[in-house]
N, C-alpha and C positions, 0 to 999 in steps of 0.2 A: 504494500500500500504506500502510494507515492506522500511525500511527509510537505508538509507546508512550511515555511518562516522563511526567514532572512536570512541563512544561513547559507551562502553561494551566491546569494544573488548580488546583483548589481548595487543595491546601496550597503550592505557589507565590503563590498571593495572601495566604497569609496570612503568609510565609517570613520577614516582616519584625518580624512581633509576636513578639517574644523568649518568654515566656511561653507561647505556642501553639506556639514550633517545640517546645520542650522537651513539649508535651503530645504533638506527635503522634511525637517520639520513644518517648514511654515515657511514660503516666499514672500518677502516685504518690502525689500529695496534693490535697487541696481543702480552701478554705474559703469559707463562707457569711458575709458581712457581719452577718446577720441572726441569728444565732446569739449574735452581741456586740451589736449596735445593733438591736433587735426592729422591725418592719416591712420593714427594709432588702432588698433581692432582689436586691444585688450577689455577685457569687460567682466563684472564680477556681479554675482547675485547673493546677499547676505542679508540675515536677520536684522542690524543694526550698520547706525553710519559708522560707528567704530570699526566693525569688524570688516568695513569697506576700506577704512584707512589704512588696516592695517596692511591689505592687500596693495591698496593703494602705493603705501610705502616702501613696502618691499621691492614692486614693479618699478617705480620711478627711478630709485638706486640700482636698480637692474639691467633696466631698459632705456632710462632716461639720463643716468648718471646722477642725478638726483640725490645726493646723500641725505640731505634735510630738506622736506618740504618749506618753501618758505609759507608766511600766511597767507599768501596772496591767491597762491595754490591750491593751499588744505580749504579757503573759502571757496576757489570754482570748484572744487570737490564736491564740498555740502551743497552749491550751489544745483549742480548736475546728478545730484542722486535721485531716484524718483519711483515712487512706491509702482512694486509690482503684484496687481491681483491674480 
């Protein structure tokens, strides 16, 4: 008899990405990199604006050279976030 739960499945693989457990609790915000840095097609879906930042941060110093967002930045951030039903 075939067994049911979450064990193999697709959000088990992914249980580990902090960011993605919070999306497949409950989707609330998103933001587009490319909305602040034009060309850019990074994009993140997270429970809160924090936990966008913190993606945020990390991508910037990454991809952008960005070591410290300035304020001007972390404001188009909050600015470009926008709830997703």
């Amino acid at each position: 008899m075939p067994r049911f739960g979450l064990r193999g499945s697709r959000v088990e693989q992914f249980a580990s990405i902090p960011c993605l457990v919070s999306v497949l609790r409950s989707i609330v915000k998103s933001f587009a990199c490319g909305d602040v840095v034009p060309g850019c097609e990074a994009r993140w879906v997270c429970s809160t604006d924090d936990e966008i930042l913190v993606n945020v941060a990390a991508h910037a110093a990454d991809t952008h050279g960005l070591v410290e967002l300035p304020a001007d930045v972390v404001q188009a951030v909050h600015k470009a976030i926008v709830p997703v039903s």
